[in-house]
C-alpha positions as CSV (number, residue, x, y, z in Angstrom):
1,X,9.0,-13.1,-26.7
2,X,9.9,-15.3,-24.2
3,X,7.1,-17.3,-22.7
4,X,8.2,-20.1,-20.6
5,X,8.9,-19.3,-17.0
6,X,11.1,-21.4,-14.3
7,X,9.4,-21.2,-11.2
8,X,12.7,-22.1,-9.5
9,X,13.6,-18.7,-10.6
10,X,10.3,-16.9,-8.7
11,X,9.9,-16.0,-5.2
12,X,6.3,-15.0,-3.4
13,X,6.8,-12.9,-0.3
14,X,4.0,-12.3,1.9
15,X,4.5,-9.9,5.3
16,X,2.3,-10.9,7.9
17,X,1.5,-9.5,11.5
18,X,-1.7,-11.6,13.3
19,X,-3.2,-12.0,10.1
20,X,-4.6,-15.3,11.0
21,X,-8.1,-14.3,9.6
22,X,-6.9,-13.5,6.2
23,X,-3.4,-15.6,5.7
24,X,-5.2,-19.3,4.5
25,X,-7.4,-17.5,2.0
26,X,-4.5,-14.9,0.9
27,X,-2.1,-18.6,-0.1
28,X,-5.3,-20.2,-1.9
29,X,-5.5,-17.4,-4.0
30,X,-1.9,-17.3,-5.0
31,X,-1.4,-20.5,-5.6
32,X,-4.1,-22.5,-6.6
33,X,-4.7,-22.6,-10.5
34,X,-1.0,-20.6,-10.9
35,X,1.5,-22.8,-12.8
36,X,4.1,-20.6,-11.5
37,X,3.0,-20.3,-8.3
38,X,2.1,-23.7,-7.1
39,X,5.6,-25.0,-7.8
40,X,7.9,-21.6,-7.1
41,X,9.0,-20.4,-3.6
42,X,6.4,-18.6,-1.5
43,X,7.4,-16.9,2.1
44,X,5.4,-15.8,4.7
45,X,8.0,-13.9,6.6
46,X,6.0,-13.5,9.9
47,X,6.9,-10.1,12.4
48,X,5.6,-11.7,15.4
49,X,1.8,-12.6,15.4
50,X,0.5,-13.1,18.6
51,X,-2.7,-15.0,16.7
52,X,-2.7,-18.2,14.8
53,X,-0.7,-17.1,11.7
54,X,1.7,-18.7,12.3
55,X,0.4,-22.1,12.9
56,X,-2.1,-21.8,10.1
57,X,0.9,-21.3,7.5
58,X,2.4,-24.3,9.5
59,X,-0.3,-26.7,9.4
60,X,-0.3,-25.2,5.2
61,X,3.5,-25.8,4.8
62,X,2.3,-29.6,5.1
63,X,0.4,-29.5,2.1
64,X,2.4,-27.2,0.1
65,X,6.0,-27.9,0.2
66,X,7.4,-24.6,-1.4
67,X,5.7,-22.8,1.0
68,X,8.0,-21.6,3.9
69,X,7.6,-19.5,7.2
70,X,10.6,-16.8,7.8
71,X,11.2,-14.6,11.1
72,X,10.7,-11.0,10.3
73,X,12.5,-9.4,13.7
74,X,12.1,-5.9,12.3
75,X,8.3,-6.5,12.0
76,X,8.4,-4.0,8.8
77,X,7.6,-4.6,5.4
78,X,10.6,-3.4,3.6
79,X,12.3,-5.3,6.0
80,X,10.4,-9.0,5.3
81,X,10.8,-8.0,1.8
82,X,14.5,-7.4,2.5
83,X,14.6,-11.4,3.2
84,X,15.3,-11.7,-0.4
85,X,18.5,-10.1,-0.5
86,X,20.3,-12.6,1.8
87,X,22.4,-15.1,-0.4
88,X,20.1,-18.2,0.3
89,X,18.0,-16.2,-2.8
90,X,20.5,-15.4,-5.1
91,X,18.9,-17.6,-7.5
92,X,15.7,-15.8,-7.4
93,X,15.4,-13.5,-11.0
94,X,11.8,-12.4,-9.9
95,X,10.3,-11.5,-6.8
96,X,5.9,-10.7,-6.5
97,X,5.3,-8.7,-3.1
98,X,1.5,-9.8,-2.1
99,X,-0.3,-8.1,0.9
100,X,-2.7,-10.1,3.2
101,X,-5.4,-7.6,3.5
102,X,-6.0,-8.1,-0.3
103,X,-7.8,-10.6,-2.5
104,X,-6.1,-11.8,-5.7
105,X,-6.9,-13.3,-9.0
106,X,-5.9,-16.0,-10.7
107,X,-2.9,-16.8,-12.2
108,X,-1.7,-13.2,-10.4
109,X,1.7,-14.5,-10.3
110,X,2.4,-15.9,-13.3
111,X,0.7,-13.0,-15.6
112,X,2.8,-10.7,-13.4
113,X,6.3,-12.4,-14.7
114,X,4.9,-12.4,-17.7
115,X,4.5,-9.0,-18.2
116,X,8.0,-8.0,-16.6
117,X,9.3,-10.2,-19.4
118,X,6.9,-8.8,-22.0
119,X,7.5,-5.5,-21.2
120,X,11.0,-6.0,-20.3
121,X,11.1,-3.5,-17.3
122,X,12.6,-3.6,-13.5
123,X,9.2,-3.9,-11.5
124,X,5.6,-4.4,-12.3
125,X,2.8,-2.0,-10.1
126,X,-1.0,-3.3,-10.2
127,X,-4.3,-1.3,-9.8
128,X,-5.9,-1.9,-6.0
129,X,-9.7,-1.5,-6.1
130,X,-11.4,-1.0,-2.3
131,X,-13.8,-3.2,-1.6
132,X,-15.4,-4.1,2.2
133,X,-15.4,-7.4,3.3
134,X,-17.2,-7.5,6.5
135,X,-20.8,-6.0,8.1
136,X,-18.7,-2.4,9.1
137,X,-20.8,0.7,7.9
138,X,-17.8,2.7,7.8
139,X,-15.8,0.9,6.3
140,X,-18.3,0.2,3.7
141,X,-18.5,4.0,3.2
142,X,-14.6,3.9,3.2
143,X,-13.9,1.5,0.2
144,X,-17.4,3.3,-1.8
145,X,-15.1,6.7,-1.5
146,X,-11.2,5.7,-1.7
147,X,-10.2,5.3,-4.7
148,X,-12.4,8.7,-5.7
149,X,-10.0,11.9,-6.2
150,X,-11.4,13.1,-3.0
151,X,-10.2,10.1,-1.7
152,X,-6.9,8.8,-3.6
153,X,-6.6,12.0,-4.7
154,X,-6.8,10.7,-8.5
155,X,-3.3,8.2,-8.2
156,X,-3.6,6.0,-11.1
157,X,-2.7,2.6,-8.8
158,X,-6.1,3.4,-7.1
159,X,-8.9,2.1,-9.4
160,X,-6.6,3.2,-12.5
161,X,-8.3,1.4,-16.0
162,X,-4.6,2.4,-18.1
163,X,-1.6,0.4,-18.5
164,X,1.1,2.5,-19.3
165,X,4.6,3.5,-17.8
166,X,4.3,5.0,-14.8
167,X,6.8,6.7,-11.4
168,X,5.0,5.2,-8.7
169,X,2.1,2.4,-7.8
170,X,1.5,-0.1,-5.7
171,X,4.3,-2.5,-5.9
172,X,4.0,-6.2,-7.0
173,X,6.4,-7.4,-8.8
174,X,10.2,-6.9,-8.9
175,X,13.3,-7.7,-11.1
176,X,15.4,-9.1,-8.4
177,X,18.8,-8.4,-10.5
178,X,17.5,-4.7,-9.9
179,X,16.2,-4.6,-6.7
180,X,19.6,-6.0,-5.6
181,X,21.7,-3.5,-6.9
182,X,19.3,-1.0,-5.2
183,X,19.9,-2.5,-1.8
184,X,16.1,-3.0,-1.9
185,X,13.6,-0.9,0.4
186,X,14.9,1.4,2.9
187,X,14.2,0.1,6.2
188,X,14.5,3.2,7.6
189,X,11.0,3.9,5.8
190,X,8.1,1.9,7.8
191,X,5.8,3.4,5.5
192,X,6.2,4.7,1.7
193,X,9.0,2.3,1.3
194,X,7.5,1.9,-2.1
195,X,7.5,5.4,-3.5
196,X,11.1,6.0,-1.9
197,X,12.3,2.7,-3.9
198,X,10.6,4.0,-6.9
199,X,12.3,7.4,-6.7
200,X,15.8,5.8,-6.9
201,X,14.5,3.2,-9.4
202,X,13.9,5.7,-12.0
203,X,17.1,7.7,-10.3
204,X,18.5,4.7,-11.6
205,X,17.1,4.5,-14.9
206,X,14.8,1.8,-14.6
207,X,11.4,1.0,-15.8
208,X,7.9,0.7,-13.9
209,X,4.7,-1.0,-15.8
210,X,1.6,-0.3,-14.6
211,X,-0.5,-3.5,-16.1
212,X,-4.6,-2.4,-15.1
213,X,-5.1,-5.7,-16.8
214,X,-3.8,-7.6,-13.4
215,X,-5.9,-6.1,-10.7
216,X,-6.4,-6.6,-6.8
217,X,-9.2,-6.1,-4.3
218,X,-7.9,-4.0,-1.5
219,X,-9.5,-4.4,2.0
220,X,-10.1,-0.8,4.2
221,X,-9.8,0.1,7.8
222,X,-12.7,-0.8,9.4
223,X,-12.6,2.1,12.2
224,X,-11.4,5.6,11.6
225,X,-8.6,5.5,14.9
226,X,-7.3,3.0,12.7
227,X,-7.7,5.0,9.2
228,X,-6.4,7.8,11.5
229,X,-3.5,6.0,12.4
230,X,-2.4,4.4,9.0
231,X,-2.9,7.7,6.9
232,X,-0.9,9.8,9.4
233,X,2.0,6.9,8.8
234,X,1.6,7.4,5.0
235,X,1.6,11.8,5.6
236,X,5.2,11.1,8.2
237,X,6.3,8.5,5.1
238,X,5.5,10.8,2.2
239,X,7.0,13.9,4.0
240,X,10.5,11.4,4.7
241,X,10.8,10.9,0.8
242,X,10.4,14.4,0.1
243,X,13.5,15.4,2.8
244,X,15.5,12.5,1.8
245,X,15.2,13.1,-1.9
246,X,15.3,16.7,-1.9
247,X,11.6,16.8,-3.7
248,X,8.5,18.4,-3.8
249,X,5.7,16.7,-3.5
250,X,2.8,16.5,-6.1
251,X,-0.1,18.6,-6.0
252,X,-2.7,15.7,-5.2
253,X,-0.1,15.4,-1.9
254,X,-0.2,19.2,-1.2
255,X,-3.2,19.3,-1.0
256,X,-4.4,18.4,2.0
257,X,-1.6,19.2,4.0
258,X,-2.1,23.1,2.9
259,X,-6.0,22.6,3.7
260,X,-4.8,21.0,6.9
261,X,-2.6,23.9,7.7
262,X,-5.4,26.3,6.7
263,X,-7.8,24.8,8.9
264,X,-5.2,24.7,12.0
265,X,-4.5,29.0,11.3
266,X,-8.1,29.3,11.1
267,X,-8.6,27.9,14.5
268,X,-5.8,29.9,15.7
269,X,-6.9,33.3,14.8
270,X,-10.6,32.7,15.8
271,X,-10.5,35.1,19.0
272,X,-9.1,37.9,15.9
273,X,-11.9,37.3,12.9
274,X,-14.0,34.7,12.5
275,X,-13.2,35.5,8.8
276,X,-11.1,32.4,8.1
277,X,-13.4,30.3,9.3
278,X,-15.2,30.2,6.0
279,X,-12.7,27.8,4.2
280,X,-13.6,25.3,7.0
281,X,-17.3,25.4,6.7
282,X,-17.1,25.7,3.0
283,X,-15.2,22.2,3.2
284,X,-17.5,20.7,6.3
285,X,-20.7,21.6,3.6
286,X,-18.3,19.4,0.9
287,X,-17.2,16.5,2.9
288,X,-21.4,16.0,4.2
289,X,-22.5,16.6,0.7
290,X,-20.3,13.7,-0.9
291,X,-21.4,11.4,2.0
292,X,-24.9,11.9,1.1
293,X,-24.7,11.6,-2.7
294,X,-22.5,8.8,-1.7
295,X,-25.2,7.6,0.2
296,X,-28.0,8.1,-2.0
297,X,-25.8,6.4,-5.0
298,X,-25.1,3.3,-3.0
299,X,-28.9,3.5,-1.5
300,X,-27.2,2.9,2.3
301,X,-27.3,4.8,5.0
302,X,-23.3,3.3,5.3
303,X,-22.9,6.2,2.6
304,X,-22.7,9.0,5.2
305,X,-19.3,6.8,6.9
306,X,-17.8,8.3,3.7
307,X,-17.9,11.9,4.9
308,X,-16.0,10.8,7.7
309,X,-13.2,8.5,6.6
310,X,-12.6,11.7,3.9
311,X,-12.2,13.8,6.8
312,X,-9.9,11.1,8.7
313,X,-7.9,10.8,5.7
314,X,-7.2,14.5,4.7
315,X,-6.6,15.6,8.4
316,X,-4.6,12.6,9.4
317,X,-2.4,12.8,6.0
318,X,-1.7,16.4,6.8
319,X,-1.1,16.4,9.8
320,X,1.5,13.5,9.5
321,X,3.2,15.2,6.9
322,X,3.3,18.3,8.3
323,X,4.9,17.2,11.8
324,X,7.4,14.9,9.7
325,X,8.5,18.0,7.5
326,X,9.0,20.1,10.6
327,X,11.2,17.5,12.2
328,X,14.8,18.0,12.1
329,X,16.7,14.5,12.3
330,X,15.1,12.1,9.3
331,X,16.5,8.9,11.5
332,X,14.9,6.7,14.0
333,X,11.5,8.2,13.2
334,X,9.8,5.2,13.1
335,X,9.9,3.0,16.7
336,X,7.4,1.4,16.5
337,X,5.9,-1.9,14.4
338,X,3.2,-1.6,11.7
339,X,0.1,-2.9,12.2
């Protein structure tokens, strides 16, 4: 088994956007302690803060020299990721996708090219656990109740414990030889990027490792018009790989769009029977029962947020993939920036 690793031959690729609050702590993490990481190229491809990210990373680039700061004009994720396809990297064998509203472990980089050699697949996927990280009640209640199957829906990349083969999860390391003959992400995709490149990975034939061994801490939404927001992005994206693909979606994911769509012809024929309505309060009784026995476990009143961000997340996940599938042109969907 080979064990020696050339960090020459490893690239770290952070997308940021005003992440100056998170971006010093996100690059200590990575790096420090990491034999790989410390000495192998690490990109911040920036879309555009309007913070001090970008000076931060700067003033950091001083003390680290293979640390670099890239222009990411599309502002997207598969499109900072994208950097790494460009000729300048054509020396890169292995590529580790980190996210700066997450806190990693030590050695992350390193035990991640590791495994893709151990393993010998194209693309290593890593466990996310939510945890809250400031004073906000809901999002307290949020991260107690997200990687639940009311919440996650029971994906094995959200507070998973198995290692084991896998079609999806949430992406952090790549074979680069792979990803290039892929074309990498779609950029067409501003969100689900990941599960579209996993559908024509295993299209392709290759291999995805899910290692629960390697393990990040995943920072919520801290308001639910934000959760609102970013789960109606993932519906629209989920719904996009489904039409591009030709695919169903899994059951977990049909879920809540049918309840959605349930709820919205219950509303609809009110003024007929208020009949339907039952399915509604039947789930209203559900969501306020889980945020108190959330509550009561956690013994914080922050408990009862839960009940809400379930609610933001079903709703706003339907809904999103419900308008998406309904659309009729799959291009130029997505105008405008992530957050």
């Amino acid at each position: 088994m080979v064990t020696t690793i050339d960090p020459a031959r490893v690239a770290v690729l952070i997308p940021t956007l005003n992440e100056a609050d998170q971006i010093e702590a996100v690059l200590s993490q990575i790096m420090h302690g990491d034999a790989v990481a410390s000495r192998c190229t690490v990109i911040v491809a920036d879309g555009g803060s309007s913070d001090d990210t970008c000076a931060i990373v700067t003033r950091l680039m001083r003390k680290h020299p293979n640390l670099h700061l890239r222009h990411n004009s599309q502002r997207i994720q598969a499109a900072a990721f994208n950097l790494l396809l460009t000729p300048e990297f054509d020396g890169i064998d292995f590529a580790i996708r980190c996210d700066a509203h997450a806190a990693y472990p030590q050695g992350y980089v390193s035990d991640l090219v590791h495994c893709m050699l151990e393993k010998e697949v194209d693309s290593v996927v890593v466990p996310m656990d939510a945890i809250a990280d400031s004073e906000s009640c809901f999002q307290s209640g949020l991260a107690w109740v997200a990687d639940t199957p009311l919440g996650a829906g029971g994906s094995p990349h959200r507070g998973g414990n198995v290692s084991g083969y896998c079609d999806h999860g949430h992406h952090a390391a790549f074979r680069m030889s792979t990803f290039r003959k892929l074309d990498g992400y779609d950029v067409d995709f501003r969100t689900n990027e990941d599960a579209e490149y996993d559908k024509r990975l295993t299209d392709f034939g290759g291999s995805i490792w899910l290692n629960s061994d390697v393990r990040i801490k995943y920072f919520p939404r801290k308001t639910a018009s934000r959760l609102w927001r970013q789960y109606f992005r993932y519906g629209e994206g989920r719904a996009r790989t489904c039409r591009k693909h030709s695919i169903k979606p899994a059951l977990r994911q049909m879920i809540p769009a049918v309840h959605t769509a349930v709820c919205l012809a219950s509303l609809a024929v009110l003024p007929i029977t208020p009949l339907l309505l039952l399915w509604p309060a039947i789930y209203a009784l559900a969501m306020l029962s889980c945020g108190i026995l959330i509550a009561l476990k956690h013994r914080s009143i922050c408990g009862l947020a839960a009940s809400v961000a379930l609610v933001t997340m079903h709703f706003a996940w339907g809904i999103g993939f419900l308008s998406r599938l309904m659309k009729k042109t799959p291009k130029s969907f997505f105008p405008q920036p992530a957050e």
